[in-house]
C-alpha positions in Angstrom: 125.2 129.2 91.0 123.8 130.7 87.7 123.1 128.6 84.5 125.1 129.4 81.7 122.6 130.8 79.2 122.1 128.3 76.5 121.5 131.1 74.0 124.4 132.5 74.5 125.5 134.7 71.4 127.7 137.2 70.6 126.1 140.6 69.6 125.9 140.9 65.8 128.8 143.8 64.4 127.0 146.8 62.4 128.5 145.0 59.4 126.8 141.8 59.6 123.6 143.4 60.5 124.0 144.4 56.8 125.2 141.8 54.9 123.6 138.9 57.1 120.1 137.2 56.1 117.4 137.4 59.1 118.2 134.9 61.9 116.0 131.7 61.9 113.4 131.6 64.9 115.8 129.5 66.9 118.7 132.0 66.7 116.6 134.7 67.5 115.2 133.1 70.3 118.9 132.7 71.8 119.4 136.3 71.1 116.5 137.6 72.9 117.7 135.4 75.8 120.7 137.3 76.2 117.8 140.3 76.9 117.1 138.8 80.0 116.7 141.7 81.9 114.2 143.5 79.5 111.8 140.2 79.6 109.4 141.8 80.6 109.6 144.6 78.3 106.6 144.6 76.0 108.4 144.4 72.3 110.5 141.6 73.6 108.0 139.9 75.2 105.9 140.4 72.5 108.5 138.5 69.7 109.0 136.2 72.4 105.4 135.1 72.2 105.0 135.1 68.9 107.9 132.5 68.5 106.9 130.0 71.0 102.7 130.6 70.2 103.9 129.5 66.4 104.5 126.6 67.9 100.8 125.6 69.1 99.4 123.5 66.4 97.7 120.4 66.2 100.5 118.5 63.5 103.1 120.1 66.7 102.0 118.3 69.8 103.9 115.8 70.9 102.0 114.6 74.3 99.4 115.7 76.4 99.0 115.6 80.2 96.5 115.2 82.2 96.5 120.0 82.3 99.2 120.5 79.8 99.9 120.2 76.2 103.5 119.6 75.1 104.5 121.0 72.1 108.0 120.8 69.8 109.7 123.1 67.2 111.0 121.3 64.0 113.4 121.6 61.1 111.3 123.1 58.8 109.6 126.0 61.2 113.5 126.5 62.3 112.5 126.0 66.0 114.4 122.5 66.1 115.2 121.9 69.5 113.1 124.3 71.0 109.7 122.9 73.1 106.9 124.4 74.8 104.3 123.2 77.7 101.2 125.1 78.0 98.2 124.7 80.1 95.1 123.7 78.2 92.8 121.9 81.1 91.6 122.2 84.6 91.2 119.5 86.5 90.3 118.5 90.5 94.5 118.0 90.7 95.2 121.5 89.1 94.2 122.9 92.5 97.8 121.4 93.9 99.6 121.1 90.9 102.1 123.3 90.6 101.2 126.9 87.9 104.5 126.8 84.9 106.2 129.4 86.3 106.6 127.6 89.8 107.2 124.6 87.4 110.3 126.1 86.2 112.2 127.4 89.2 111.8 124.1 90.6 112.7 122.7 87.3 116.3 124.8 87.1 116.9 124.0 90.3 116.7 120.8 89.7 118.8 121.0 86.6 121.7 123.4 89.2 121.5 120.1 91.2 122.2 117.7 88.6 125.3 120.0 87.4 126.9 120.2 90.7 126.7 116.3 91.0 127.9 115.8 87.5 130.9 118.3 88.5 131.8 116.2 91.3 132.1 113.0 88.9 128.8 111.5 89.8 127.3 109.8 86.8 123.9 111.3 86.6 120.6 111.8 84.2 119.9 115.0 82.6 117.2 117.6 83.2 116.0 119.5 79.8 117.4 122.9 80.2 114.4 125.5 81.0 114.1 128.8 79.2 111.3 131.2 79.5 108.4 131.5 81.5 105.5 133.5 79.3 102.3 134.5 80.0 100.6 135.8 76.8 98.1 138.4 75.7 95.1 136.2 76.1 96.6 134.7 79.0 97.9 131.2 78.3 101.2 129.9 80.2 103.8 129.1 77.7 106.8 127.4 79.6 109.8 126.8 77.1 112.8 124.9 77.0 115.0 122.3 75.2 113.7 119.5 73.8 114.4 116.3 74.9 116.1 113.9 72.7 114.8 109.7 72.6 111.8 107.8 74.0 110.2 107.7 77.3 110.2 104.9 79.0 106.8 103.4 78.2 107.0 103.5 74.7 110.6 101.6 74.8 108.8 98.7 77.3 105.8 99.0 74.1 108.0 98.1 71.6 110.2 95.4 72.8 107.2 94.3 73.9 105.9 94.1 70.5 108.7 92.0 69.7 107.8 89.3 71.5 104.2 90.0 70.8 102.6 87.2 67.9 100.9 88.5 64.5 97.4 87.6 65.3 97.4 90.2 68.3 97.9 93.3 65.7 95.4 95.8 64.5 94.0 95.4 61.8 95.8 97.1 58.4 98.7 97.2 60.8 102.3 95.8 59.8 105.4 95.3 61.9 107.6 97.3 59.9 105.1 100.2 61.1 105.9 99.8 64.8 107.9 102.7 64.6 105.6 105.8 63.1 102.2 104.5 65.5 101.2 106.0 68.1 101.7 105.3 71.4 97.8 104.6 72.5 97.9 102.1 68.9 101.1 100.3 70.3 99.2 99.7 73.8 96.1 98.9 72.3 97.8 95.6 70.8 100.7 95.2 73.6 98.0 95.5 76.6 94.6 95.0 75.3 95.1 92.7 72.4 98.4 90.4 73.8 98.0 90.7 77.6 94.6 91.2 77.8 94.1 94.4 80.4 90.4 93.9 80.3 90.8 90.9 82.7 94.2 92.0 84.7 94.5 94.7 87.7 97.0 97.6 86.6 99.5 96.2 88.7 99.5 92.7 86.8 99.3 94.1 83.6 102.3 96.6 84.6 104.3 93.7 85.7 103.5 91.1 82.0 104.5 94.5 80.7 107.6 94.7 82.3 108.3 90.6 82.1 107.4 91.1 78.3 110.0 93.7 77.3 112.9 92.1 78.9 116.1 93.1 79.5 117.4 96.1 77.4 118.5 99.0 79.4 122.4 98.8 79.7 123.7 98.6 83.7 125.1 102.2 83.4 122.4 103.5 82.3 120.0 102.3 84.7 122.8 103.9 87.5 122.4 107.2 86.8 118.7 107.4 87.0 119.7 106.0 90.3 122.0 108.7 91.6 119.9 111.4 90.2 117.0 110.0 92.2 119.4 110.4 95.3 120.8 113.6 93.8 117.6 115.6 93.9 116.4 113.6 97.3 119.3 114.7 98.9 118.8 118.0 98.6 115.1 117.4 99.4 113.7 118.3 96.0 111.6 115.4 95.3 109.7 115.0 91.9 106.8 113.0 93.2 105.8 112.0 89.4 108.2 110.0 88.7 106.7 106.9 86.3 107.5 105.5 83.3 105.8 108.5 81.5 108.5 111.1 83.0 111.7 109.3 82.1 113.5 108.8 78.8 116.3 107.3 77.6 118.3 108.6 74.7 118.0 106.1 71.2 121.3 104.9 72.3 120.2 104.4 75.5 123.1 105.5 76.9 121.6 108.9 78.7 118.6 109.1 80.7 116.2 111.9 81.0 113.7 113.2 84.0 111.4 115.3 82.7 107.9 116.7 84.1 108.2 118.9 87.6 104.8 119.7 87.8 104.4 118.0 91.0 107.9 118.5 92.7 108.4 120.1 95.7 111.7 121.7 96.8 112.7 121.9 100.6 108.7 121.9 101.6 109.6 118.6 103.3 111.6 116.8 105.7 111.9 113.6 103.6 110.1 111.3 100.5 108.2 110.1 103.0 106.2 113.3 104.3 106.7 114.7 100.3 104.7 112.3 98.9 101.8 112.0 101.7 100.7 115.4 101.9 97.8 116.8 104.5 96.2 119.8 102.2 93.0 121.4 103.1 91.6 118.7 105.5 92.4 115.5 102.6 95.5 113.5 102.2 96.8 113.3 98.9 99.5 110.7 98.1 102.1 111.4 95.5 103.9 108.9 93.8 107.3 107.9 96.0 110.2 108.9 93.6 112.6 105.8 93.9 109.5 103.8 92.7 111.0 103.5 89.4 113.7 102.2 89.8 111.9 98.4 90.6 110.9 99.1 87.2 114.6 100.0 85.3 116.0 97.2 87.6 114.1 94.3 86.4 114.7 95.8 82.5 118.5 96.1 83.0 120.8 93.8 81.9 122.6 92.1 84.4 126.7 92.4 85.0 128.1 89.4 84.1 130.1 87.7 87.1 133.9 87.3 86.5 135.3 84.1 86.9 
């Protein structure tokens, strides 16, 4: 099963070419994905890069991982929508991480999984549509693809924990109305260090005041989908072995949830989660994080069904 190009477009007519103003970046970016047998022609490849490198500036990034930087297009560059990953580090766990062009077939295939479910009726999350795979001149790894609308799920348990969170714990300058525009390391600096106090808790206990603190606010429906596309993608043993609070978002109407981040997945390597996420590699064990982990976490933040009566 194929996915149905996103950049779609219909070839311009000779007429338009000479009456029409130069496409934005975005809509030439759909065109040359209609090109995609002559990707790896140099001129396209080329404007390709060019595009998505524009993207790579400081006032662009939008996270950072612990080897990739994640970068979005906006409004006024006319890349809205569009967003990039690149490697920028190496680190001990690059050595099993997977490269951005593995990254994205596993990524697609997860998206082709997601569709067939979603075909069938289940109600499942979404996976943010992959594009291109680019290596450039100077050899950086550009992997594009839409961006992904809302909040992650950390920075939704930061805020309504912030709610709940008394004046005295906030920074200094630092009003509530602002909550909004800071960061996400200023948010946990007064949710975790300055309220619940991480300096004298284990990870675990502060996860868990973290958790307690934010309450319930994700709806029931919601917090079913990320369910069944957990046992979507396991069932057809691709497992995502990442999957934490970091990696899945939730649309501003929470109504939509979001997996992003396959740089750890593995597809049909494995027998089970089980042997996916303990993993004998050159003599060590490494231990990936169990994918239906999460959902402790969305299940203690979802409101409960009321009972009939």
């Amino acid at each position: 099963m194929s996915i149905e190009n996103p950049f779609s477009v219909p070839p311009p007519s000779d007429r338009s070419r000479e009456s029409s103003p130069p496409p934005s970046s975005a809509k030439r970016l759909r065109e040359l994905g209609d090109l995609k047998e002559r990707m790896d022609e140099e001129d396209v490849r080329r404007e390709i890069e060019e595009h998505l490198t524009n993207l790579m500036q400081p006032g662009y990034k939008i996270g950072s991982g612990q080897i990739a930087d994640v970068y979005c297009g906006r409004e006024d560059d006319e890349m809205e929508g569009f967003c990039i990953k690149h490697i920028a580090r190496v680190t001990s766990k690059s050595s099993y991480e997977n490269r951005l062009k593995r990254e994205m077939e596993l990524q697609t295939e997860a998206y082709r999984i997601l569709e067939r479910a979603r075909a069938k009726g289940l109600s499942v999350g979404h996976i943010p549509r992959p594009w291109a795979y680019l290596k450039t001149s100077d050899n950086k790894e550009i992997m594009s693809m839409d961006r992904v609308p809302g909040k992650t799920l950390y920075r939704l348990m930061l805020e309504y924990a912030a709610k709940a969170m008394p004046d005295e714990h906030l920074l200094p300058g630092t009003r509530r109305e602002d909550f909004p525009h800071l960061s996400d390391e200023d948010l946990a600096e007064m949710v975790l260090v300055r309220y619940l106090h991480s300096g004298t808790k284990t990870r675990a206990q502060l996860y868990a005041g973290l958790t307690a603190k934010a309450g319930t606010f994700l709806p029931t429906e919601t917090a079913v989908q990320l369910r069944n596309t957990v046992k979507a993608l396991n069932a057809e043993r691709l497992f995502h072995r990442d999957l934490h609070e970091k990696n899945v978002m939730f649309s501003d109407d929470l109504k939509s949830v979001y997996v992003i981040d396959f740089g750890s997945a593995s597809h049909k390597e494995h027998a089970n989660l089980k042997d996916a996420t303990e993993v004998e590699s050159m003599g060590s064990q490494l231990r990936y994080q169990r994918d239906d982990g999460i959902l402790t976490t969305v299940a203690s933040i979802s409101k409960k069904v009321a009972k009939k009566t």
